[in-house]
Each structure stands twice: as structure tokens, then as C-alpha cells.
C-alpha positions as CSV (number, residue, x, y, z in Angstrom):
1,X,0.0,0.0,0.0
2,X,2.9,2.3,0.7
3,X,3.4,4.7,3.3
4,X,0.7,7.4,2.5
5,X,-2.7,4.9,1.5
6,X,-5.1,6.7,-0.9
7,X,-9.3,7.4,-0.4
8,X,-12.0,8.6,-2.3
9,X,-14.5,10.0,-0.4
10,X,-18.1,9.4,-2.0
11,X,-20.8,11.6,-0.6
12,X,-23.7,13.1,-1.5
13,X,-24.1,17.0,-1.2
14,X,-27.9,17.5,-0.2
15,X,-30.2,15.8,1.2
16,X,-34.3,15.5,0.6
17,X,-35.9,18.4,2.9
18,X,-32.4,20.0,3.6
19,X,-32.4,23.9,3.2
20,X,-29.6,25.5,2.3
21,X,-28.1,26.0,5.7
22,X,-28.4,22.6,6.2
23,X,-26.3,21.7,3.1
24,X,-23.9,23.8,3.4
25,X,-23.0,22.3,7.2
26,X,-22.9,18.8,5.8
27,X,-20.8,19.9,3.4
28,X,-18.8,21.8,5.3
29,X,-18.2,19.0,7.6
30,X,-17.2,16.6,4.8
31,X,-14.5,18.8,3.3
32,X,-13.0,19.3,7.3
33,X,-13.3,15.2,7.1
34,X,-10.8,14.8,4.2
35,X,-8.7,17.4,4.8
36,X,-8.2,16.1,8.4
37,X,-7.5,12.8,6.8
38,X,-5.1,14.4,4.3
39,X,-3.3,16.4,7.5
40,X,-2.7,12.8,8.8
41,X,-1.2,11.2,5.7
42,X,-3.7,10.2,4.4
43,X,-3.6,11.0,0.3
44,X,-7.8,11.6,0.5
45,X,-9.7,12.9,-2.7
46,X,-12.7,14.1,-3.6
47,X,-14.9,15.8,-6.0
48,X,-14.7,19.5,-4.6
49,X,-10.9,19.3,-5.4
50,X,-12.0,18.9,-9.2
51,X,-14.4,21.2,-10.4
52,X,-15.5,20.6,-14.1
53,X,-15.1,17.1,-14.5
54,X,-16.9,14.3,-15.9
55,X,-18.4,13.1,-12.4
56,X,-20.3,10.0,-14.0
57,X,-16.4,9.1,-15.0
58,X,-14.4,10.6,-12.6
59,X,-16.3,8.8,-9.5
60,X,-15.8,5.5,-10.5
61,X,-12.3,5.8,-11.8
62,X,-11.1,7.1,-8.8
63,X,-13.4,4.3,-6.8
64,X,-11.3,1.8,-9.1
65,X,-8.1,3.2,-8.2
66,X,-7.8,4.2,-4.4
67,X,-7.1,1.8,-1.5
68,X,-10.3,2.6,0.3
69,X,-13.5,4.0,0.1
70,X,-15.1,6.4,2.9
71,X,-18.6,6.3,2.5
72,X,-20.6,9.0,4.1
73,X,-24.0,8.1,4.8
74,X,-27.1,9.9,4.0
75,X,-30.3,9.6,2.9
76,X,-29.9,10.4,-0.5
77,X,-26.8,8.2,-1.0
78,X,-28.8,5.1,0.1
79,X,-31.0,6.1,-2.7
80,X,-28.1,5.9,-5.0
81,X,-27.4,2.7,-3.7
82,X,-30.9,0.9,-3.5
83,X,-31.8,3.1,-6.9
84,X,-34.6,5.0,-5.5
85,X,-35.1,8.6,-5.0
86,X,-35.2,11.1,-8.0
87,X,-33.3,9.2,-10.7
88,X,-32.5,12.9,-12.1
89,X,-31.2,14.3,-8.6
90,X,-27.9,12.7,-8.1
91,X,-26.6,11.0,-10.7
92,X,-23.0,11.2,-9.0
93,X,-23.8,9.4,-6.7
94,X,-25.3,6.7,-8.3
95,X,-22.8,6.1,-10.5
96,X,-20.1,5.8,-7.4
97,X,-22.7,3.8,-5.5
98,X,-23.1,1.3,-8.5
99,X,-18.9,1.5,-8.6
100,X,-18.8,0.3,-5.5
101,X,-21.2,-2.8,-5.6
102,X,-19.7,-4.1,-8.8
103,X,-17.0,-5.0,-6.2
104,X,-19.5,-7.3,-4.7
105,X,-20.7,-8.2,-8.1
106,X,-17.6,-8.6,-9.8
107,X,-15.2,-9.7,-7.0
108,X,-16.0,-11.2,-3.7
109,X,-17.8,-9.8,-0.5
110,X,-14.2,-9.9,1.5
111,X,-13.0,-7.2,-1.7
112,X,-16.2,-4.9,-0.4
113,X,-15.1,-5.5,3.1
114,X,-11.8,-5.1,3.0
115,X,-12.0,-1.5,1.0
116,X,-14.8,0.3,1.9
117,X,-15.4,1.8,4.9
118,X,-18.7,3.7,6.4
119,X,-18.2,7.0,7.4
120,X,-21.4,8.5,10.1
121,X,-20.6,11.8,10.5
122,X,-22.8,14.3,12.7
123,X,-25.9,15.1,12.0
124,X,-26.1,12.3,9.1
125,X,-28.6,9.5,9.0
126,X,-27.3,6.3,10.0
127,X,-29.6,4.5,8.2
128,X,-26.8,2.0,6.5
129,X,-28.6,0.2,2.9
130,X,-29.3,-3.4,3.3
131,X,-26.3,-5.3,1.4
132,X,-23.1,-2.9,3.4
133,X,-24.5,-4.1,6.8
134,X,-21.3,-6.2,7.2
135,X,-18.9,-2.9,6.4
136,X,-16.7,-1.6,9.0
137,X,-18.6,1.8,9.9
138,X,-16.7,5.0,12.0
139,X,-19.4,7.7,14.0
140,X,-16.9,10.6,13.9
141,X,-17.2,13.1,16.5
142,X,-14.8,15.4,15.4
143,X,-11.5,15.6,13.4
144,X,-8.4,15.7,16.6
145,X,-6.1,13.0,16.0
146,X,-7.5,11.5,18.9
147,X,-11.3,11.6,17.4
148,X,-9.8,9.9,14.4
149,X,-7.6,7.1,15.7
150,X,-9.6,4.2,15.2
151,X,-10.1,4.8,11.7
152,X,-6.2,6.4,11.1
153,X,-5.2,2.9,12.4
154,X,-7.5,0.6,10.4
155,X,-5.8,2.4,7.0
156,X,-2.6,2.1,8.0
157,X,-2.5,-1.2,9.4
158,X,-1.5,0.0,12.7
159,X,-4.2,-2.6,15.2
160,X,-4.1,-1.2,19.1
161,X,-3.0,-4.3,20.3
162,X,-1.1,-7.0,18.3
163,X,-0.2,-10.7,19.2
164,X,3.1,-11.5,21.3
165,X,5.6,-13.9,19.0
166,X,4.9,-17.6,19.6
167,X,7.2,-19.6,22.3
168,X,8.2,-22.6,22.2
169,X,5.7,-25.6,23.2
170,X,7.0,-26.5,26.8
171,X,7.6,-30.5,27.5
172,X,6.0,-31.8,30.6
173,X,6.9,-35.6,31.7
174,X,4.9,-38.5,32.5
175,X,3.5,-39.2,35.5
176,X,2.0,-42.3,34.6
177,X,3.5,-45.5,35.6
178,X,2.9,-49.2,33.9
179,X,4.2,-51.0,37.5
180,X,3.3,-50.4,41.0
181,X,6.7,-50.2,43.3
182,X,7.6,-52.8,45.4
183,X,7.4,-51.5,49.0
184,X,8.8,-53.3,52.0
185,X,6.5,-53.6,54.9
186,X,7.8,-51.5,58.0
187,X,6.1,-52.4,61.8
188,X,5.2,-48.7,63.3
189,X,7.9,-49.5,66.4
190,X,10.2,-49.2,63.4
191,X,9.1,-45.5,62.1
192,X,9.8,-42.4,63.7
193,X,6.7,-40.3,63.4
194,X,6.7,-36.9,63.8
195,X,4.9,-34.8,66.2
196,X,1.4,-33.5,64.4
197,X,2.0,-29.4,64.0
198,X,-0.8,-27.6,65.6
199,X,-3.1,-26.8,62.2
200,X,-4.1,-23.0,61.4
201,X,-7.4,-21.9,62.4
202,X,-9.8,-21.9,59.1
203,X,-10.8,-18.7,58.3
204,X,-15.2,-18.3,58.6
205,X,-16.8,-17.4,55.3
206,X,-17.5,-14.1,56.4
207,X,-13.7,-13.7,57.3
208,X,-12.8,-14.9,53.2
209,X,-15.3,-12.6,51.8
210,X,-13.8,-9.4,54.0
211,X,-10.6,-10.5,52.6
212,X,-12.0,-10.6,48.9
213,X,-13.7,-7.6,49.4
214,X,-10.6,-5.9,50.6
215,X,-8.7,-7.5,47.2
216,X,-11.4,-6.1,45.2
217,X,-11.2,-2.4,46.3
218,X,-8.1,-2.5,45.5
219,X,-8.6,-3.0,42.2
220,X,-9.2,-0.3,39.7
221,X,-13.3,0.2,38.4
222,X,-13.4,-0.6,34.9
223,X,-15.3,1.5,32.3
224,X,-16.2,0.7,28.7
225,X,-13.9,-1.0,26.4
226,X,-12.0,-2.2,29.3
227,X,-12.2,-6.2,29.4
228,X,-10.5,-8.8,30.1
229,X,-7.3,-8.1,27.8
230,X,-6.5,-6.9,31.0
231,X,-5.1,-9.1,33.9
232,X,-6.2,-6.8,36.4
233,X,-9.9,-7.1,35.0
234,X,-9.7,-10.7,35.2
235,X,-8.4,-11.1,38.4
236,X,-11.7,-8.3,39.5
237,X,-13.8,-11.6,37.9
238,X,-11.6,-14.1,40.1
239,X,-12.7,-12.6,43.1
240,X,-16.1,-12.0,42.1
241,X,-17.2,-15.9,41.1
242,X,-15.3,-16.6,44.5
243,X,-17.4,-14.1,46.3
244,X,-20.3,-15.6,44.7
245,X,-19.5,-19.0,45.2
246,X,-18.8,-18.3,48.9
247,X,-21.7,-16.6,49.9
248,X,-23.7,-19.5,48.1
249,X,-22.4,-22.2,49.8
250,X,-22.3,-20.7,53.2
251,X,-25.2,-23.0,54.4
252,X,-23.6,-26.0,53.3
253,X,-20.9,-25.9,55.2
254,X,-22.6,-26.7,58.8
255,X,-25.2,-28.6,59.4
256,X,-26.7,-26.5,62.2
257,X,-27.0,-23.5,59.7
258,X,-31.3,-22.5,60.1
259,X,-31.4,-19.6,57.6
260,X,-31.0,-19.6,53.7
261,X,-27.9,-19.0,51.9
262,X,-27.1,-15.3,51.4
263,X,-27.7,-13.8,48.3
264,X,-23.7,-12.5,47.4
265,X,-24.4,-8.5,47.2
266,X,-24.5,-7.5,43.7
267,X,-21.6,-5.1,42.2
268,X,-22.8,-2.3,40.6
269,X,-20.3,0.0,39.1
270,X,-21.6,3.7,37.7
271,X,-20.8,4.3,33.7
272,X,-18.6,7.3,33.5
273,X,-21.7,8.4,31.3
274,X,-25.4,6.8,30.7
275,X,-24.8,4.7,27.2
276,X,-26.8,5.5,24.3
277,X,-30.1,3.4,24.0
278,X,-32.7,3.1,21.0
279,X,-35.5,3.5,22.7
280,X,-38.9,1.9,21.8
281,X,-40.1,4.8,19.9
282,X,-37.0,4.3,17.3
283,X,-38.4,1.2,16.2
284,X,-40.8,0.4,13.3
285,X,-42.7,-2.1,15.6
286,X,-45.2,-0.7,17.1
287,X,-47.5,-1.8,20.5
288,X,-51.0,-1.1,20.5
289,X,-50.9,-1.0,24.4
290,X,-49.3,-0.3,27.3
291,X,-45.6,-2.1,27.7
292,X,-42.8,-2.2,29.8
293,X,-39.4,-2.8,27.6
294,X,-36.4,-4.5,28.9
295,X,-33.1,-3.3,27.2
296,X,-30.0,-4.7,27.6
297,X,-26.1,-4.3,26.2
298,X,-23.4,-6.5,26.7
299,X,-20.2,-4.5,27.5
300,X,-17.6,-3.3,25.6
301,X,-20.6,-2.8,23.2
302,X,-19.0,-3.0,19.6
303,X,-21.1,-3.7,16.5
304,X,-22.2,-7.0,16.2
305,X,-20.2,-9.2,13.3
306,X,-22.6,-10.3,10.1
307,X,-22.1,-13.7,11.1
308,X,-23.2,-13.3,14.9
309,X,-26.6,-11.4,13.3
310,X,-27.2,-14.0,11.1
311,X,-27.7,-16.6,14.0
312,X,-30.2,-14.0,16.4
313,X,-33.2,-15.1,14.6
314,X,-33.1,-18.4,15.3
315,X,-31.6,-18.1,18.9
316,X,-34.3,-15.7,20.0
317,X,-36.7,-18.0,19.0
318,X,-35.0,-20.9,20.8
319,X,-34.6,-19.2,24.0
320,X,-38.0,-17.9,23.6
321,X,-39.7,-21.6,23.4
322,X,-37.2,-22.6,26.5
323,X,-37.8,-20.2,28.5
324,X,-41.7,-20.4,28.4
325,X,-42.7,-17.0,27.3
326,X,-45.1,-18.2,24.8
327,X,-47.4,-21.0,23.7
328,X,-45.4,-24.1,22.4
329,X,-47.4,-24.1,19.4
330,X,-47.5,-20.2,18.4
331,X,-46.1,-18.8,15.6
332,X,-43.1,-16.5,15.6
333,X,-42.5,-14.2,13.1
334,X,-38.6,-13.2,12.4
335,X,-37.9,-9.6,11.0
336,X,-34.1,-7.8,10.0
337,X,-36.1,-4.9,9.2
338,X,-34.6,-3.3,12.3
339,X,-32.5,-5.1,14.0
340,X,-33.0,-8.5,14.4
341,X,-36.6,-8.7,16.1
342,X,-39.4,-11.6,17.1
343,X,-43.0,-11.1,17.8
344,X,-45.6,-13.2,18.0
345,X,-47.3,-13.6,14.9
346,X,-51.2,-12.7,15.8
347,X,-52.3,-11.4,19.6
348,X,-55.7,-12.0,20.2
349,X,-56.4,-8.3,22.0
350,X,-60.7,-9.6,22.5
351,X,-61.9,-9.7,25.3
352,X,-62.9,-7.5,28.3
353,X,-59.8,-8.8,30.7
354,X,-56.1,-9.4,28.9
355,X,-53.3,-10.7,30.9
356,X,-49.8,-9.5,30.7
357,X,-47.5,-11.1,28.1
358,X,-44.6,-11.5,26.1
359,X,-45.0,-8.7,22.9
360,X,-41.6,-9.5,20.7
361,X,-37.8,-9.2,21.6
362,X,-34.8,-7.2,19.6
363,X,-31.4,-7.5,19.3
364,X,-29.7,-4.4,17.0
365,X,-26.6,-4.2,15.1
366,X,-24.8,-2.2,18.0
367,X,-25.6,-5.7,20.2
368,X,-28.3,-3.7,22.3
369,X,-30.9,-6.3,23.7
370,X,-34.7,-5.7,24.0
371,X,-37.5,-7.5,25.4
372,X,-40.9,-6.3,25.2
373,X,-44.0,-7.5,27.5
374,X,-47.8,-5.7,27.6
375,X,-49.5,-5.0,31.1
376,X,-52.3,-6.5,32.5
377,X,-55.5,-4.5,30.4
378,X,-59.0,-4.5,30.3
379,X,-61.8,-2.4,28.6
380,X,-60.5,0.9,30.8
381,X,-57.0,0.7,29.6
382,X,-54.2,-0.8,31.3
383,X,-53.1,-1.9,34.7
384,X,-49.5,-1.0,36.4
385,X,-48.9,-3.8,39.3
386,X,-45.5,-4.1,40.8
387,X,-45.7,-7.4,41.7
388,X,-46.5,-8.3,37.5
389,X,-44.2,-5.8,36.8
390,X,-41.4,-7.2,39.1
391,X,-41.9,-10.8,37.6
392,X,-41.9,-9.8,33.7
393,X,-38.4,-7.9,34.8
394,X,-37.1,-10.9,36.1
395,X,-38.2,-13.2,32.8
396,X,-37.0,-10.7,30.9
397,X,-33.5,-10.4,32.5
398,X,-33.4,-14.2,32.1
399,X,-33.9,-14.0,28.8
400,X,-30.9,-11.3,28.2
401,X,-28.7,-13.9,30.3
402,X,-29.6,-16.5,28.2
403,X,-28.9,-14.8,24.5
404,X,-25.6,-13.3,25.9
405,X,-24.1,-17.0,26.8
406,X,-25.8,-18.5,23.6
407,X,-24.2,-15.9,21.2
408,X,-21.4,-14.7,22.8
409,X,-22.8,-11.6,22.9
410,X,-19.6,-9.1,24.1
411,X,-16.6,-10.0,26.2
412,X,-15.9,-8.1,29.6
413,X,-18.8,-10.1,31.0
414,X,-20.7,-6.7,32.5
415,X,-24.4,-5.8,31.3
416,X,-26.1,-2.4,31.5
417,X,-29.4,-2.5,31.6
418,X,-32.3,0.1,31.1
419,X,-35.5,-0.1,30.9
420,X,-38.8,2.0,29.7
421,X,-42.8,2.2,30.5
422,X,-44.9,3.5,27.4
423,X,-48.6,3.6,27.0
424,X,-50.7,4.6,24.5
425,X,-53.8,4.1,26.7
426,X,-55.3,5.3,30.4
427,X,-53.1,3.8,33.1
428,X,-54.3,2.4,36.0
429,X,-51.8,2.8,39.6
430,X,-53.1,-0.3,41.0
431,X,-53.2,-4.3,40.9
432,X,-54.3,-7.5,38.5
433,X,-57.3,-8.1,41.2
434,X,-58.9,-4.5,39.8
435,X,-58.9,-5.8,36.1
436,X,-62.7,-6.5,34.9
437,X,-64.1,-4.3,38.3
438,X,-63.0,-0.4,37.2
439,X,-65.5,2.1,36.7
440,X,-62.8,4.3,35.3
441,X,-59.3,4.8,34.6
442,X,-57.2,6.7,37.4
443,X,-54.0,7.7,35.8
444,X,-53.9,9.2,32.5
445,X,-50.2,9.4,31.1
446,X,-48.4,10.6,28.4
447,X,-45.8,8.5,25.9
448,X,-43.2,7.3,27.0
449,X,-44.3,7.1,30.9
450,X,-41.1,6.8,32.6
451,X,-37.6,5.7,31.4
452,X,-35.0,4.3,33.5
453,X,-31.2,4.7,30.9
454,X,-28.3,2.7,31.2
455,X,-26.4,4.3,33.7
456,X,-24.8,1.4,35.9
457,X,-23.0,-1.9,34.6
458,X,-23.9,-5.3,37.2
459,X,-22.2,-8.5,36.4
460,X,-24.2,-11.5,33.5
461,X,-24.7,-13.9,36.9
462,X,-26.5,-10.9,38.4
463,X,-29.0,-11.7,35.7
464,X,-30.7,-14.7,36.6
465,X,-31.9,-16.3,39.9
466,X,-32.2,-13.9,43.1
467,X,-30.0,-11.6,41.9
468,X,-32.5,-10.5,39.2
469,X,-35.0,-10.6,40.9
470,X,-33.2,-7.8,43.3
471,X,-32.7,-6.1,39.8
472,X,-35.8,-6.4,38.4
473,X,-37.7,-4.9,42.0
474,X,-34.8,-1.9,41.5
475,X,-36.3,-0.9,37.8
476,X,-39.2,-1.5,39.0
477,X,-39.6,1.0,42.0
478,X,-37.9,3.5,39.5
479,X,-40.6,3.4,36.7
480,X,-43.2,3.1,38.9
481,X,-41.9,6.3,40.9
482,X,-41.4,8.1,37.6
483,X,-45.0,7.2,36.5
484,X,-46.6,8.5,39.9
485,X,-45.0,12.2,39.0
């Protein structure tokens, strides 16, 4: 590639419903972009160096010739690409977009991969065209050396962490023996035994987990992105499963123990900032009801690989049937329409009294998790009980557990959660045993009710069991003290 790689930058310079302010940002934007890139040896190009030219020549020429592509995204370049829009409008574009699939067309997918990458820069929609899903993509912030790394080291070929050189294979002997070894029989007058050393007290349980507590503290907190490349982070798990596995055993280890193992106090650490979640009103599913939606996102949270989407279908589905939360026999309808999502395929809304139940789940591209579940309804509207609440939390966490360890779903083994109460009908403050008996709705509230974002990170064990139930009654007390406002 040589010591200064060389980009086209394909863009389009208005979109549908921009006014001229608008355009002239984006376009501003762009130009700072690539000359950013060029300051940092980068040999970038693009049209508004090269007035007069021959653009439906000129773009795919230079698309031909450069090492890599920068896409930036908007809507009117994804008409280029799908070949909608006004044919007339940007003919550029369309010529560059059609450039750069006949590298799908004509070469391989790993030749699309491997050149282009997807620039998301401010105020742009990231609305990426079916077929590029698999593309490395960049959200530029600004254009600092430091906003630019990640993308100044992918086209350089400079990774952020590279591979120590291989030792060699170390050669352990055999312990294994094909004889036993004759031993001559000696009478006990005959051995000189030694005195038995008075043995160490055992430390109590309470006494190890003081002492693990006391190594953990120690430790530094760990924020996104920070896994378990580092042996300090792993050795912060260490002591947690041992935690945990202490304070769940404590009852087995005496006999005259009366009360229930101890539920091991769950670790909550505080993001240095709430993470970004797409709530339900981003979505093109919609809810004809009131719903409480379970989100979920598996720390570091990087964009999910082509081949880890392809599998969510059918694993949602799976864990779905396993885990009970519908009818063994009901349909399940599978969408990539946004995200990955699953929904049953017909709810029966009839009737004057409709229990709570499992509405559809979601996992998007970034990896974020959602689970959706109605309230308890009748011919007034809906019903907010804690209690239902509290238990549709818990199945729901269960759920997020569960698709993490069946995908592989990130790699630090932290999960924020977050969680959201919408209606679109009269809300009830009150419990399932009011359902059918109203006279009249009590609380009339807005969309969304309440929101609870992802501010805190608690470990994937913390998921399932008691622990989530302690997490589920936390959201839980939150919404419902949002709602009340």
C-alpha cells in the first residue's frame, strides 16, 4: 500500500428536505473530514478538489483506483445505492454507489469489506442500505487526532494491540507408571513419626469474603472498552465468582445453619456516562398497548459481526420456546427490518380482561438487547402492578442472560441495563385483582411514561436467579416512581 494509503470520499451533497443552511453544514463537515485525513497522511480525494469534471467518469475511476473507500451516509446516498429517489437528482452518486457494488458483483464480498469503509458523521442518517451491513462503519465526533484514531489505524494497518511472538511448546513428563513399586513392609515400632503441628485456624466465610472484598477495592473500576485483555480485570472476575461461590455455599458448610444462603451483594459500578439506547419509539414495531421494555447491552458494546446477526433469529426463537414465554405451538414471526426482532405472529387483543405477556424481543446491530412485555389490560385501559411488573423484569432479564451466553454476545462479561414504561392508553396505579371491576381509569399518562437509561453496569450472573429478581424490583420502584410524578 505504501506509506501514504489513498481514499475517495463518495458523498452526496444535499439531502431530501435539507435547506440550504443545512447543506452547506454537511458539506462543510465533509471537506474538514478529508482534509483532516489528508493532514494525517492520508492521500484523501474528492470531487470539490476537481471542479468541471466528468463526475459519472471521474467517481468511478477514482473508486477503481484508491485503497479505500469512505462512505458517508445519507439519505440520499442510500437512494443511490438501492436506486430509488429522483433518478435525475444525483446521478454522481449513483454512478459511485453502482462502482462500488460491482465489487461485490464482480469480485468477492471480503473485496467490499476489505476496501470500503462507512463514514457517520454528525448530524447524518445512519440509516446504513441493506447489502453494506457487514462494512466496517466510523461515528466521527470530530477531526483531533485522537477523534480519528480508530479509523487512522485501520488504514494504516497499525491494530491497538497485536499478538506476542509464539514460544516454544513447553515439554512436561509423564506421570504415569505401567508397574506399582515394590514397598517393604515396616512395623510402626520401626518409624519415627513426627509430632502432628498444631493446624491453622480456618478462616469463617464471612472472614474470606472481607478479605476478597478488601482485594477487590483494590482493584481499579473498569469502564467501557476495558475487558478482560487486562489481567487486572480478570483477576476483579476471580474474586467475584469466589465471592459468589462463597456466599452460596455458606449454608452447606454446617449442618446447624437455620437460615437460607445469602444472596452475594451485587456489584454495581456507575458508567462514567449513561450509554446510548434506542428506545422503543425508534423502532418500526409498534405496541397497541401499554408495555414495559427491557433493554439490555453486553459491555464493551462493539457492532455486532454479520455472522453473529445471522444466528439471532433463530436463537431468540430458541430461547424464547425454553424459556416459556409463549405458547409451544404459536407462531413466531422473524424480522431484519430493524435489527433482528421476534414477535408473535397474531395477539388476540378480544376480550374484556387481557393478561400481561410476552409482545416480541430485539437484538440491534450495536448488540443492544430488548425484550418487550404488555401490562395486565381491560376495557379501561391498562393496569400497572408491581408485583406483574417485578416478575416480567425478572423473565426478561433471564432472557438477556440466556442470549448473551448462547451468542457470545460481548466479552468483559458486564451488562447495562435500562428499561422504559410506554402507554398509549389510560393507566391504572393499582393491581391485577382491579382488572374486569373499574368504573374508570385513574392515571392518565403521556408516551413514554417513565424511562430508566443505562447508567450502571452489574455482572451477566446478576442476571438470573435472586439476583435479578433484586434487579428487576430496582427498575421496578424506579418506573413506577417516575410514572406517579
Amino acid at each position: 500500500m505504501g506509506s501514504h494509503p489513498t481514499a475517495i470520499v463518495s458523498w452526496a451533497h444535499r439531502d431530501p428536505g435539507w435547506d440550504d443552511v443545512r447543506t452547506a453544514q454537511h458539506k462543510d463537515s465533509v471537506l474538514r473530514f478529508t482534509q483532516a485525513l489528508r493532514r494525517h497522511g492520508i492521500d484523501t480525494d474528492i470531487d470539490a478538489f476537481h471542479p468541471n469534471e466528468d463526475w459519472t467518469r471521474w467517481g468511478p475511476r477514482r473508486i477503481a483506483e484508491s485503497d479505500f473507500i469512505l462512505i458517508v451516509i445519507s439519505v440520499a446516498w442510500r437512494h443511490g445505492w438501492e436506486g430509488t429517489g429522483d433518478p435525475e437528482a444525483h446521478k454522481g452518486v449513483a454512478d459511485e454507489a453502482n462502482a462500488v457494488k460491482s465489487l461485490q458483483d464482480h469480485g468477492t464480498r471480503e473485496t467490499l469489506q476489505k476496501r470500503c469503509r462507512i463514514i457517520l458523521l454528525p448530524g447524518c442518517n445512519d440509516d446504513v442500505p441493506i447489502g453494506m451491513s457487514g462494512i466496517q462503519r466510523y461515528k466521527i465526533k470530530g477531526f483531533e487526532t485522537d477523534d480519528l484514531e480508530d479509523l487512522l489505524r485501520d488504514l494504516t494497518g497499525q491494530p491497538e494491540f497485536t499478538p506476542e511472538p509464539l514460544g516454544p511448546v513447553p515439554v512436561f513428563p509423564s506421570t504415569l507408571t505401567t508397574s506399582t513399586p515394590q514397598v517393604e513392609s515396616v512395623s510402626i515400632e520401626e518409624t519415627d513419626v513426627p509430632a502432628a503441628e498444631p493446624s491453622e485456624v480456618t478462616p469463617t466465610v464471612e472472614e474470606q469474603v472481607e478479605q476478597l472484598r478488601a482485594q477487590l477495592e483494590a482493584l481499579p473500576q473498569p469502564i467501557p472498552g476495558e475487558g478482560p485483555h487486562l489481567p487486572w480485570y480478570r483477576a476483579r472476575e476471580r474474586i467475584l465468582i469466589e465471592m459468589h461461590r462463597l456466599t452460596e455455599g455458606a449454608d452447606a458448610l454446617t449442618e446447624t445453619a437455620t437460615a437460607a444462603p445469602q444472596t452475594p451483594a451485587i456489584p454495581r459500578r456507575t458508567l462514567p456516562r449513561p450509554l446510548p439506547i434506542s428506545w422503543r419509539k425508534a423502532w418500526h414495531a409498534e405496541f397497541s398497548t401499554a408495555v414495559v421494555v427491557l433493554h439490555a447491552l453486553s459491555l464493551p458494546g462493539t457492532a455486532l459481526s454479520q455472522r453473529v446477526i445471522a444466528g439471532l433469529g433463530d436463537a431468540q426463537v430458541a430461547i424464547i420456546r425454553e424459556l416459556g414465554l409463549t405458547g409451544a405451538t404459536e407462531r413466531l414471526d422473524v424480522s431484519t427490518r430493524d435489527g433482528v426482532q421476534v414477535r408473535p405472529t397474531a395477539l388476540d387483543r378480544s376480550g374484556p380482561v387481557i393478561m400481561n405477556r410476552f409482545e416480541g424481543s430485539r437484538v440491534s446491530e450495536a448488540g443492544q438487547i430488548s425484550i418487550v412485555f404488555s401490562l395486565p389490560r381491560d376495557n379501561m385501559g391498562s393496569v400497572l402492578d408491581e408485583r406483574s411488573l417485578v416478575e416480567d423484569l425478572v423473565k426478561g432479564l433471564g432472557f438477556v442472560a440466556a442470549l448473551i451466553l448462547k451468542t457470545a454476545l460481548g466479552s468483559s462479561g458486564d451488562v447495562a441495563v435500562a428499561a422504559e414504561l410506554d402507554s398509549t392508553t389510560l393507566l391504572t396505579d393499582g393491581d391485577i385483582g382491579s382488572l374486569g371491576r373499574r368504573s374508570q381509569a385513574t392515571m392518565g399518562l403521556g408516551d413514554p411514561v417513565a424511562q430508566v437509561p443505562a447508567e450502571e453496569a452489574v455482572p451477566l450472573w446478576a442476571l438470573v436467579d435472586e439476583p435479578a429478581r433484586e434487579v428487576a424490583e430496582t427498575i421496578a420502584k424506579i418506573l413506577i416512581g417516575k410514572a406517579r410524578r
